[in-house]
C-alpha angles and dihedrals in degrees: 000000000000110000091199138070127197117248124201120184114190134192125201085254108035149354099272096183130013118172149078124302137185100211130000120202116186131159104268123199086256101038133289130347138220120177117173121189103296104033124157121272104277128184103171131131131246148233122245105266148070139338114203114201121191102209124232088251091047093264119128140222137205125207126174119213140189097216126274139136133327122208110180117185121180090253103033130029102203103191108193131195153161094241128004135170134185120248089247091052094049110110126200097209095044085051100043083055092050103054087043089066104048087046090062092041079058091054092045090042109132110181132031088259089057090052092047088049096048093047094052088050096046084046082056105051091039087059095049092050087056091045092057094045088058104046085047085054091052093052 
């Protein structure tokens, strides 16, 4: 009986993260998930934050996503997103910007579809900076 499961995490533009895991934990729509090796078949979305992926040898990996689908088979967990960045690549500066900015496109917002857009993307940024906070708290 195998006590891993492969894990792919994949980006609109690349593969972030390919390899075995012990234990995967990621925000799912209706709270956190844990999904071991042999899980049930799962399709569900997720929440924008972070995965967190205990590696085969008991290291661990962080990956920031925007949100995006979850497919979880008993032997492989594929985690795919818009925009996703590993917890190495994240950047404080790059992230405070960012939410800047969508704070300011809130406050110039004209119609009801400018506001939705600029709260998803300051949810967004708000979760990657927690999510950074907490991989830097790990290290």
């Amino acid at each position: 009986m195998a006590n891993t499961i492969h894990v792919d995490v994949v980006s609109a533009e690349e593969s972030i993260f390919s390899g075995e895991a012990r234990f995967v934990a990621l925000p799912g729509e209706a709270g956190e998930l844990g999904i071991f090796p042999r899980h049930t078949p799962l399709i569900t979305r997720i929440r924008p934050g972070a995965v967190r992926i205990e590696m085969a040898d008991g290291g661990e990996e962080f990956v920031f996503v925007a949100g995006g689908i979850l497919e979880v088979q008993p032997d492989s967990v594929t985690v795919l997103s818009d925009t996703a960045i590993r917890g190495k690549d994240l950047d404080d500066e790059k992230a405070n910007q960012a939410k800047a900015a969508a704070e300011e496109a809130l406050k110039n917002a004209k119609s009801d579809i400018d506001i939705a857009m600029a709260q998803s993307e300051l949810a967004v940024m708000a979760a990657q900076i927690a999510a950074l906070r907490k991989y830097r708290q790990k290290k």
